[in-house]
Each structure stands twice: as C-alpha cells, then as structure tokens.
DSSP file (Angstrom, degrees, kcal/mol; ACC not computed):
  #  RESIDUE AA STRUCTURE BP1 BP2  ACC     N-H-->O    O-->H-N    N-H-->O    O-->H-N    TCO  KAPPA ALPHA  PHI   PSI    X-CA   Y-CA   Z-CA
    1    1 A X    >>        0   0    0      0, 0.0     4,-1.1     0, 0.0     3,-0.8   0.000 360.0 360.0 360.0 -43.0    0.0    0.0    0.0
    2    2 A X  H 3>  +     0   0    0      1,-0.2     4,-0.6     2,-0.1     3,-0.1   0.903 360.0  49.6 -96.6   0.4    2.3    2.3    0.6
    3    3 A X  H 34 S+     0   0    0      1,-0.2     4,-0.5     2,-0.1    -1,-0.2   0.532 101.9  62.8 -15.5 -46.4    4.0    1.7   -2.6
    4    4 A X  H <> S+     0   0    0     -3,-0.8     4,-1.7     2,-0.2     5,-0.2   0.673 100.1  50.8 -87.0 -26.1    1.0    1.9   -4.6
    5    5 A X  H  X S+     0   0    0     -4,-1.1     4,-3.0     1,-0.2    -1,-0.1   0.923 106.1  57.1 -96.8 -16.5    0.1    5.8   -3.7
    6    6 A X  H  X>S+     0   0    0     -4,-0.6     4,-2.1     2,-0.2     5,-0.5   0.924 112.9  39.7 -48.7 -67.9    3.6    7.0   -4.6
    7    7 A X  H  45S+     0   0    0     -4,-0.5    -2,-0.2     1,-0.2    -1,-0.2   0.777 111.1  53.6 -79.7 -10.3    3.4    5.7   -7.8
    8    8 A X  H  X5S+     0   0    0     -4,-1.7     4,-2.5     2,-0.2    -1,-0.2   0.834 107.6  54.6 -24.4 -72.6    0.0    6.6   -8.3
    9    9 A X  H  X5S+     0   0    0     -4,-3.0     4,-2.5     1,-0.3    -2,-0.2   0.868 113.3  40.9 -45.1 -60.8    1.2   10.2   -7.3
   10   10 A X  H  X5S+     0   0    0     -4,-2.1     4,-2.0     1,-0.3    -1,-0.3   0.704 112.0  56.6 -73.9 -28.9    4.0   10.2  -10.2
   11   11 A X  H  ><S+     0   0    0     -5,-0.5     4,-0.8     1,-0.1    -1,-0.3   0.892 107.0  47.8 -78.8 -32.4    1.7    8.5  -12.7
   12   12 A X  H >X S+     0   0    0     -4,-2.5     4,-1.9     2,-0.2     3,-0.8   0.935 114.7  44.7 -70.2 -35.0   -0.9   11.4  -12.2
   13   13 A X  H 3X S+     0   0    0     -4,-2.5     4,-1.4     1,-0.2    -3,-0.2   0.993 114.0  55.2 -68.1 -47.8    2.1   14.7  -12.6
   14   14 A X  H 3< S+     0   0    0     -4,-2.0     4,-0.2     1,-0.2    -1,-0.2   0.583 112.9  34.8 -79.4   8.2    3.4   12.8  -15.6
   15   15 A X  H <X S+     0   0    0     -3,-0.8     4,-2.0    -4,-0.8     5,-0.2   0.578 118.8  50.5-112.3 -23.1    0.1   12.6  -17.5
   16   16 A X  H  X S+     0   0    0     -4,-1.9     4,-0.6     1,-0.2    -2,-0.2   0.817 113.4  51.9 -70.6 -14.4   -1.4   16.2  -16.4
   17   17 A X  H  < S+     0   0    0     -4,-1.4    -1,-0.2    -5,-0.2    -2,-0.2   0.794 115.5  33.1 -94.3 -18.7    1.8   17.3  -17.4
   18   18 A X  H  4 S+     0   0    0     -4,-0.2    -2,-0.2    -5,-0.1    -3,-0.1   0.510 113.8  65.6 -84.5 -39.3    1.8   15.6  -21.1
   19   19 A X  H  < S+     0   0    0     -4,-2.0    -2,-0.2     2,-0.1    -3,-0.1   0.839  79.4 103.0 -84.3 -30.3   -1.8   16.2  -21.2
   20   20 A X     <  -     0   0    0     -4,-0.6     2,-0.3    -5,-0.2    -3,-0.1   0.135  66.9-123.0 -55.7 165.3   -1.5   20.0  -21.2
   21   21 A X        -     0   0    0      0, 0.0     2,-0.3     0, 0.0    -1,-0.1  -0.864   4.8-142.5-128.9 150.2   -2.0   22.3  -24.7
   22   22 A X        -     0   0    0     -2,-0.3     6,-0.1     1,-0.1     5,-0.0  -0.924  38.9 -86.6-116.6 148.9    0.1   24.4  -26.3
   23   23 A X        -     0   0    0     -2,-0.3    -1,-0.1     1,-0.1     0, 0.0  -0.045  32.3-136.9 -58.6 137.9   -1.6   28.0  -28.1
   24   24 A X  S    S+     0   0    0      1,-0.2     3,-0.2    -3,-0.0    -1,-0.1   0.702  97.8  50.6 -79.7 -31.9   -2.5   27.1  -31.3
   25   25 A X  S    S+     0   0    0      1,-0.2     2,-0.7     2,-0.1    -1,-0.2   0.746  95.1  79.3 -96.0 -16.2   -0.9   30.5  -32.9
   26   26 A X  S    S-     0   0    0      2,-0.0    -1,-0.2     0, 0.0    -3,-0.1  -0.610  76.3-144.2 -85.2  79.5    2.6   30.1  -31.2
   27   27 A X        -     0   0    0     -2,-0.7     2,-0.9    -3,-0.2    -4,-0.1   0.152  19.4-115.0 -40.3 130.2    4.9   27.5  -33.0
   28   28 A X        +     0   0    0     -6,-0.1    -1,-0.2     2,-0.0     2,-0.1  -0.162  65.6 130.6 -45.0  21.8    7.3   25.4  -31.0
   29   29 A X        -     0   0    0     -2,-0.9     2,-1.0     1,-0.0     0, 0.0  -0.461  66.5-100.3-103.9 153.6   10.6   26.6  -32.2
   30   30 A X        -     0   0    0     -2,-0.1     3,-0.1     1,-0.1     2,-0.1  -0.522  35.7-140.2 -77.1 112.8   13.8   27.8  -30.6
   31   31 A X        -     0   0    0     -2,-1.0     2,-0.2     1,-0.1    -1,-0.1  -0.415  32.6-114.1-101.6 123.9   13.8   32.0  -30.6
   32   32 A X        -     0   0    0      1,-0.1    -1,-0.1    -2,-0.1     3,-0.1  -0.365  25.4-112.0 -53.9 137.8   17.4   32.8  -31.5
   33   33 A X    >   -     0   0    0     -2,-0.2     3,-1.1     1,-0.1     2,-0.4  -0.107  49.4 -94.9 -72.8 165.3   19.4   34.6  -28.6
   34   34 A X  T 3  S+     0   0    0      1,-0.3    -1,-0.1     0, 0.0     3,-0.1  -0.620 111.6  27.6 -93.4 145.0   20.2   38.4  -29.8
   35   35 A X  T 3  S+     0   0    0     -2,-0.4    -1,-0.3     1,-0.2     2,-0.2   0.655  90.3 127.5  99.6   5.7   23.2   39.3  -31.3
   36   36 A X    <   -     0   0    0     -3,-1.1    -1,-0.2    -4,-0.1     2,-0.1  -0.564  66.1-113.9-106.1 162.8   23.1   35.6  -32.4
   37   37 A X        -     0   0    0     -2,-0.2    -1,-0.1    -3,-0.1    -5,-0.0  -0.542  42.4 -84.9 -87.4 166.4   23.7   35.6  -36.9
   38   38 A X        -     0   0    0     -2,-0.1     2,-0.3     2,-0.0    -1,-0.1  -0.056  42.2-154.1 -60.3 174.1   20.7   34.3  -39.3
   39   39 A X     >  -     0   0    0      1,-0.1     4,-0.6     0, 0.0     5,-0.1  -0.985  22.1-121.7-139.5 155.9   20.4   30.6  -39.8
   40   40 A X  T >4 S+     0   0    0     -2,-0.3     3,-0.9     1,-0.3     4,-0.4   0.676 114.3  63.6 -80.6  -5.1   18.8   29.0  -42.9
   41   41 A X  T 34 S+     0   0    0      2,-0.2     4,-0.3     1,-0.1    -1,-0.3   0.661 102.9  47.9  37.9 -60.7   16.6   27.3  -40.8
   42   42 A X  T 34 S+     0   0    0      1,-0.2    -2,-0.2     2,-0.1    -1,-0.1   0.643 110.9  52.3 -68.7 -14.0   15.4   30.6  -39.8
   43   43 A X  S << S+     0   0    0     -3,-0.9    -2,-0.2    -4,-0.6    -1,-0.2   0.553 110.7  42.8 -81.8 -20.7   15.1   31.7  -43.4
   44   44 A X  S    S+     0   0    0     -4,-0.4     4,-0.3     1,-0.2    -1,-0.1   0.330  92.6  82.9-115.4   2.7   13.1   29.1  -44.7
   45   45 A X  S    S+     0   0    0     -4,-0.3     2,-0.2     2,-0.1    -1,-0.2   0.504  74.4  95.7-109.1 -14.8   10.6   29.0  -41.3
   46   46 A X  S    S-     0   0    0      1,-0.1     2,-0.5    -3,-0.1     0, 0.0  -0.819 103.3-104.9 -96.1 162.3    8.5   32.2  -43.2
   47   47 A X        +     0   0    0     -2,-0.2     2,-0.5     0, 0.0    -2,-0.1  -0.439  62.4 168.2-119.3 105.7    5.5   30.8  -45.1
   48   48 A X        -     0   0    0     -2,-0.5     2,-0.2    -4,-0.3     0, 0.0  -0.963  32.9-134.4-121.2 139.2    7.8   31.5  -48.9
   49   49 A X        -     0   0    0     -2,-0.5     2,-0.3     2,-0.0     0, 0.0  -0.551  20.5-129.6 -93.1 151.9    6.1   29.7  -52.2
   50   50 A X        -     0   0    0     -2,-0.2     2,-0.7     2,-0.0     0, 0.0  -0.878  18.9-162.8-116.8 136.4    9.1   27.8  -54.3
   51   51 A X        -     0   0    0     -2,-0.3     2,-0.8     2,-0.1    -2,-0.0  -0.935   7.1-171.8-144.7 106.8    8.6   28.9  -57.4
   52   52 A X        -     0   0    0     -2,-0.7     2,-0.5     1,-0.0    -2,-0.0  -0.844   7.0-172.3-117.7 119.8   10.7   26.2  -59.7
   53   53 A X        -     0   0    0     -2,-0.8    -2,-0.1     1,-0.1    -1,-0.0  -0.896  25.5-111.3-121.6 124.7   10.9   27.4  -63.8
   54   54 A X        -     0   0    0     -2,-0.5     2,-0.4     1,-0.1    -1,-0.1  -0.032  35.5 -99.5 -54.7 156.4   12.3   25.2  -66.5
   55   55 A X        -     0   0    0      1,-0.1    -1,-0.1     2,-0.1    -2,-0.0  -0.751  24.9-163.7-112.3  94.0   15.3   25.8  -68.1
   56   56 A X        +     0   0    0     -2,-0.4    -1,-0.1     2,-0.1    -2,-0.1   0.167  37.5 126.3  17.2 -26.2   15.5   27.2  -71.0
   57   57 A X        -     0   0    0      1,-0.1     2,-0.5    72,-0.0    -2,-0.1  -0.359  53.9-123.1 -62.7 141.0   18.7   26.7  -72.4
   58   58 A X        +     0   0    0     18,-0.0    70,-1.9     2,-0.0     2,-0.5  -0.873  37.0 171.3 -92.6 117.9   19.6   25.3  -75.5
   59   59 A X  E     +A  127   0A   0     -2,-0.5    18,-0.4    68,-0.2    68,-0.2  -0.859   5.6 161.0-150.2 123.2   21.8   22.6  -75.3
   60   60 A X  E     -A  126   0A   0     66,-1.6    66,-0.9    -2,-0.5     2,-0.3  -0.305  29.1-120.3-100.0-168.5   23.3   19.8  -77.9
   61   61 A X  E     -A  125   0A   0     14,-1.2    14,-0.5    64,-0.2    64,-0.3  -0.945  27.2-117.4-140.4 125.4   26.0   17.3  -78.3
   62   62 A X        +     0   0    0     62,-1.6    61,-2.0    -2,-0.3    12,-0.2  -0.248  31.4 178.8 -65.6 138.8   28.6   17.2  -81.1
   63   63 A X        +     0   0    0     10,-3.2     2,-0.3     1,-0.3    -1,-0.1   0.501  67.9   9.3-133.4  17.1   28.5   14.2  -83.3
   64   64 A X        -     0   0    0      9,-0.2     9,-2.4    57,-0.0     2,-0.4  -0.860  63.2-168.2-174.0 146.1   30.6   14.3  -85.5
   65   65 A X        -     0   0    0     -2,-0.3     2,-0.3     7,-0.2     7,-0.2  -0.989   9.7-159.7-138.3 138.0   33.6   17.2  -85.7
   66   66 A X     >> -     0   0    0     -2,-0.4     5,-1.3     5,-0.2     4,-0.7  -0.958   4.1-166.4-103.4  98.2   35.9   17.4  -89.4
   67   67 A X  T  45S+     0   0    0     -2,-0.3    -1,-0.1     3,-0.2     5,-0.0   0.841  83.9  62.1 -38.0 -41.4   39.0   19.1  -88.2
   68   68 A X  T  45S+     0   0    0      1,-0.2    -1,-0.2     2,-0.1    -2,-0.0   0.924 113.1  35.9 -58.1 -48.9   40.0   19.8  -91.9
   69   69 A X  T  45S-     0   0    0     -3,-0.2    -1,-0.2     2,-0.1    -2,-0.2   0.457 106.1-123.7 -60.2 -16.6   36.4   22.3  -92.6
   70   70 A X  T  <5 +     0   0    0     -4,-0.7    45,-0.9     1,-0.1     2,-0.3   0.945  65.6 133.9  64.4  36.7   36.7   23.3  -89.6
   71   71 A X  B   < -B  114   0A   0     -5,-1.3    43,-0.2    43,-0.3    -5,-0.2  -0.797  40.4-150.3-162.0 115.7   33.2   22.1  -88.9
   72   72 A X        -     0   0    0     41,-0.5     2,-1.5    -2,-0.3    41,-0.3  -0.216   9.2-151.9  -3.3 107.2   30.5   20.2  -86.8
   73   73 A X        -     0   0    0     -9,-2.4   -10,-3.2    39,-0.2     2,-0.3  -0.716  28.2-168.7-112.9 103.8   27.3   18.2  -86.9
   74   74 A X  E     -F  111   0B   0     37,-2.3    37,-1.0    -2,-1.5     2,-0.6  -0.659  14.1-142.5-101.0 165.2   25.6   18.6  -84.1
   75   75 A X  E     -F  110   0B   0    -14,-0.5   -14,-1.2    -2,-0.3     2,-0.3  -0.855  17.8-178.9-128.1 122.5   22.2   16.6  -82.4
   76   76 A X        -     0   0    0     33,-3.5   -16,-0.1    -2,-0.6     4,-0.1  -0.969  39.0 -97.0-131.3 159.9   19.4   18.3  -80.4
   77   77 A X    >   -     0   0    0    -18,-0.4     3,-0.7    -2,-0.3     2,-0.2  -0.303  65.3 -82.2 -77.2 161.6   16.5   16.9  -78.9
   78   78 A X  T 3  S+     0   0    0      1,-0.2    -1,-0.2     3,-0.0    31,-0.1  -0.442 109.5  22.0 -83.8 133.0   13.7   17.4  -81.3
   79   79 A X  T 3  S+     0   0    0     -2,-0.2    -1,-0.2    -3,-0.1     2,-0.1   0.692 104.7  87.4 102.5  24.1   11.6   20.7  -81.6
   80   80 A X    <   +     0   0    0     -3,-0.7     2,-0.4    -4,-0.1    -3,-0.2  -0.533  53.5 145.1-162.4  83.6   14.5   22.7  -80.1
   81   81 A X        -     0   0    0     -2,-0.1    29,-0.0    -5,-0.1    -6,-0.0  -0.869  44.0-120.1-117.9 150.3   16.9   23.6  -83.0
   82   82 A X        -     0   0    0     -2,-0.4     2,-0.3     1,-0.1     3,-0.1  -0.338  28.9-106.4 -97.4-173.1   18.7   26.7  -83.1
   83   83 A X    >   -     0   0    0      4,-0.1     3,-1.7     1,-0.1    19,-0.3  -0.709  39.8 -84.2-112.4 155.2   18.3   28.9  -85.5
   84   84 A X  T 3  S+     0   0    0     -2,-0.3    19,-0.2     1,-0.3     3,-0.1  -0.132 107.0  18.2 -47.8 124.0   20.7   29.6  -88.2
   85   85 A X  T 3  S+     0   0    0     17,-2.1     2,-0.4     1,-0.4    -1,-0.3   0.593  95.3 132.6  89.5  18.5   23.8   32.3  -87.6
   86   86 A X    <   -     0   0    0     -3,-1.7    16,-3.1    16,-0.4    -1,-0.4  -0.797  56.3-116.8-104.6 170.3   23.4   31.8  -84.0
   87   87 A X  E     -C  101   0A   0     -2,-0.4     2,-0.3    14,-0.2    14,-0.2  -0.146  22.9-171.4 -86.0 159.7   26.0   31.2  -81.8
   88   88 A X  E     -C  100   0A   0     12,-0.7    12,-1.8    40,-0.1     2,-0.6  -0.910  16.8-144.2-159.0 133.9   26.8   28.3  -79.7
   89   89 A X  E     -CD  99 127A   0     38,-2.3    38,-0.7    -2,-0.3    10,-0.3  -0.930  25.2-140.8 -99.6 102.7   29.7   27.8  -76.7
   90   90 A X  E     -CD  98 126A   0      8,-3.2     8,-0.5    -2,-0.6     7,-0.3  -0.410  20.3-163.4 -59.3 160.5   31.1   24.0  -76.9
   91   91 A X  E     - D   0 125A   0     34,-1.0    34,-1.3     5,-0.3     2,-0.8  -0.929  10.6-173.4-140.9 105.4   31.7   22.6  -73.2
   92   92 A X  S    S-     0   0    0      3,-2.3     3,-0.3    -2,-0.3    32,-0.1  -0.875  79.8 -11.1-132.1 137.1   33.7   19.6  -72.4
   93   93 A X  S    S-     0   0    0     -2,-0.8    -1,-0.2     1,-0.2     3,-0.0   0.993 127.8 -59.0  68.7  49.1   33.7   18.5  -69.2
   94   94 A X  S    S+     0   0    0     -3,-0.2     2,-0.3     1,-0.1    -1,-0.2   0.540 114.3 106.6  32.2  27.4   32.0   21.7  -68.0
   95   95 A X  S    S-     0   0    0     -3,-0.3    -3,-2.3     0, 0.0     2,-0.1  -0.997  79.2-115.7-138.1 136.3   34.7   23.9  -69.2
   96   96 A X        +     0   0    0     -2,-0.3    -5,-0.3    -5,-0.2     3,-0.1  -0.275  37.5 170.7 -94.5 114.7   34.1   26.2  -72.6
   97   97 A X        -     0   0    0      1,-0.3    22,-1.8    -7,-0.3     2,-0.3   0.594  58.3 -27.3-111.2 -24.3   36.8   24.7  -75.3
   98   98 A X  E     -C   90   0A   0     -8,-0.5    -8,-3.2    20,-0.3     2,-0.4  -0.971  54.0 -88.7 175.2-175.8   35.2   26.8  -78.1
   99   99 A X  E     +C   89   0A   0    -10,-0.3    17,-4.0    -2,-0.3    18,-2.7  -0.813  28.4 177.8-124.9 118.2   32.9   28.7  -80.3
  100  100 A X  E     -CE  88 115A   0    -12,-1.8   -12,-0.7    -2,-0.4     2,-0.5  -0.992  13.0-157.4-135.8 145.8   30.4   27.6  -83.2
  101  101 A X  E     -CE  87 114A   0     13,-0.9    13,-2.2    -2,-0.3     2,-0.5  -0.980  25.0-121.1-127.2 144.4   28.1   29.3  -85.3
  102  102 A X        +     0   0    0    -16,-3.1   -17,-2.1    -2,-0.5   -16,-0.4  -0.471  38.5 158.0 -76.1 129.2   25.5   27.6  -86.9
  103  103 A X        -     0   0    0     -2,-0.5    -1,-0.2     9,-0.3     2,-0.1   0.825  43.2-163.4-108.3 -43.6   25.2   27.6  -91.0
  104  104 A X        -     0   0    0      1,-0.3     2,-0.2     8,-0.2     7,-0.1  -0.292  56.0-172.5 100.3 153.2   23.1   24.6  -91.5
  105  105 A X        -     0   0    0     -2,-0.1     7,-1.8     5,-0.1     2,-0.3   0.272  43.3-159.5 -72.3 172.4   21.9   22.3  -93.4
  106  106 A X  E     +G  111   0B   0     -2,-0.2     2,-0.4     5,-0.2     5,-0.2  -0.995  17.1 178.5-133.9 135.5   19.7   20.9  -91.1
  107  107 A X  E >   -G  110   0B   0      3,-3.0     3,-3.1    -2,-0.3     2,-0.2  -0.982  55.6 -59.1-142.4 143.7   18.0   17.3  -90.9
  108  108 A X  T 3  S-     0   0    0     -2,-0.4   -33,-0.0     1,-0.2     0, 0.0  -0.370 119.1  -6.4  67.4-142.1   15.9   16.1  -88.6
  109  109 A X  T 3  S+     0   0    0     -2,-0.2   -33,-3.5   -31,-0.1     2,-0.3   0.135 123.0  55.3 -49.2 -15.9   17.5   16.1  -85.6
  110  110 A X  E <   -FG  75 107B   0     -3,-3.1    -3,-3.0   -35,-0.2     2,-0.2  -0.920  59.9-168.1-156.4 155.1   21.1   17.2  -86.2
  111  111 A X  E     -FG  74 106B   0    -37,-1.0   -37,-2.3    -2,-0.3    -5,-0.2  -0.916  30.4-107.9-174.0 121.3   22.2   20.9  -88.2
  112  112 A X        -     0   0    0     -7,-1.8    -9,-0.3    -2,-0.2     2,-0.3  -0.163  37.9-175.1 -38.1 148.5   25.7   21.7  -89.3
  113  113 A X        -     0   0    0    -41,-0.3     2,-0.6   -11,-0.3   -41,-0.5  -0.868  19.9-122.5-143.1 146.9   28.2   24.6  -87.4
  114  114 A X  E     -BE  71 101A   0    -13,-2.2   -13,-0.9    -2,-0.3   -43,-0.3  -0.892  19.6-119.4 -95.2 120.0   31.2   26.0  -87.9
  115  115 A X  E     + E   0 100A   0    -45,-0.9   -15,-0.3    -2,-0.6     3,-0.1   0.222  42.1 160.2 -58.6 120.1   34.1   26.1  -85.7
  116  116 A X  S    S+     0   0    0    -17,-4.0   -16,-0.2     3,-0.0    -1,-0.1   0.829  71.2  16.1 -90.7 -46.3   34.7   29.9  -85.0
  117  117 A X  S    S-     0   0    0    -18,-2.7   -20,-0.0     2,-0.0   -19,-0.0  -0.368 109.1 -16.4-109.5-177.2   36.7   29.6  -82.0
  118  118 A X  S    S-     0   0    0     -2,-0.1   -20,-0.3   -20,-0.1     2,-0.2   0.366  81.3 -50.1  53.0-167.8   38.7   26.4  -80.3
  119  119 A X        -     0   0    0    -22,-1.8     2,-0.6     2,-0.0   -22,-0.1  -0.953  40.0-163.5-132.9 159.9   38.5   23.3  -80.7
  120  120 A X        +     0   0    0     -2,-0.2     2,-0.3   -30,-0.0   -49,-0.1  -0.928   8.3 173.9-147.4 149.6   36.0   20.7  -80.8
  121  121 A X    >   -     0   0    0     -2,-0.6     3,-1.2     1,-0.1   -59,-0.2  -0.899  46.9 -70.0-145.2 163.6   35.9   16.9  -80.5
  122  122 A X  T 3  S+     0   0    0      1,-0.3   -59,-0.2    -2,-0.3   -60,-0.1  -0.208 121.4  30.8 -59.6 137.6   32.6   14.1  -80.3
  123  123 A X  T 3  S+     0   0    0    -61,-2.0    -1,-0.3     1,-0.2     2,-0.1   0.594  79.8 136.7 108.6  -4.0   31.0   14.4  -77.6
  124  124 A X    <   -     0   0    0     -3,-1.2   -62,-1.6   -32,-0.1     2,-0.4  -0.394  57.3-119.6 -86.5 156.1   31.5   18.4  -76.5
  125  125 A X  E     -AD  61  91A   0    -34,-1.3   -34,-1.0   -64,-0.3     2,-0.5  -0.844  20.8-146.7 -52.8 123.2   28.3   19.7  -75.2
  126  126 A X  E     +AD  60  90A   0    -66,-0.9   -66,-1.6    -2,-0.4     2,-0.3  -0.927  26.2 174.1-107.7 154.8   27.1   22.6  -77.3
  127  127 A X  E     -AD  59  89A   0    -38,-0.7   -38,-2.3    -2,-0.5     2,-0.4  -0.960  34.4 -99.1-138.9 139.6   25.1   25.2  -75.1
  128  128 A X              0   0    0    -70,-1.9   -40,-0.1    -2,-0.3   -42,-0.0  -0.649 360.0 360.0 -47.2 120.2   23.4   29.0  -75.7
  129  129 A X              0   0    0     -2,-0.4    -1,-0.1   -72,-0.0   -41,-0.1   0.352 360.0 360.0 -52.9 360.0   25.6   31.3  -74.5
C-alpha cells in the first residue's frame, strides 16, 4: 500500500503534465538569442512559395567534328533547334573549349556549325551562351 500511492502520485504529474496544450498560434521553435547571426533554418521558417521554372537553355551534343572544314554536326532533342547564324559555346567536361556558329543544313535532328573559336571533338556539349 504504501508503494501503490507513490506511484500513483508520479503517474498522475506525468500525465497532467503531457496532457497539457500548447496556443495554437505560437509555434514550437527555438527563438534565437540576440546578437546571435541568421540561420537558414530561420530563413526558410517564413510561409515562402518555391517557385521552380524550366530551363530554358539550349543545349546539344557534337557528333561528328571534321577538323580539316573546320566544322561540326551537331544533335538536339527534337523541336529545339537553333536557329541559323546563332552562336553556340562547346563545353567539355564543364569547361568552354570553343565557339560555333550555326550555318546549316539541317535534318531532322542534327544541323551543321562552324568552328569559329577552339577546338571541338565528339562528344562536347554545345550550349546558348
């Protein structure tokens, strides 16, 4: 018995204490000390819409490079071909190896350029500047 009211006692604080509510409009987060710098944590905690927009970029692959012409047949996904005299920056290995401008023909899928700048080997990523 006198076991039983002890533990009784401690079962009743820990459930009134559990049981209690917290204000519905005050959030449960830890209020930075003053003086203290921002945290992204803190940035990200105000009610901000993510606002995520394709990209746009024009971007091929070279597939076939004549060193002797000086010139390039490149492949783009279809319905996003560039247009003739424009410009192009080659990429390999994310770093810009040279400059093509497109002359055309085009078939299909894949439209002559010619190497302005650099150099350019199969396989370059061509991009919009």
């Amino acid at each position: 018995m006198r076991l039983l009211l002890p533990v009784a006692l401690f079962y009743a604080l820990a459930v009134s204490g559990c049981a209690g509510k917290r204000a519905a409009d005050q959030p449960a987060q830890a209020q930075p000390r003053a003086g203290a710098p921002a945290t992204a944590a803190a940035a990200t905690a105000t009610n901000q819409t993510l606002i995520v927009t394709p990209e746009s970029a024009l971007v091929g692959k070279v597939e076939l490079v004549n060193t002797i012409g000086r010139f390039v047949t490149l492949r783009f996904p279809l319905g996003r071909m560039p247009l003739l005299e424009q410009r192009l920056n080659l990429y390999r290995r994310s770093l810009k190896v040279g400059e093509v401008k497109v002359t055309g023909p085009q078939r299909e899928d894949k439209i002559v350029a010619d190497v302005v700048a650099g150099e350019a080997e199969v396989g370059d990523e061509a991009r919009s500047p």
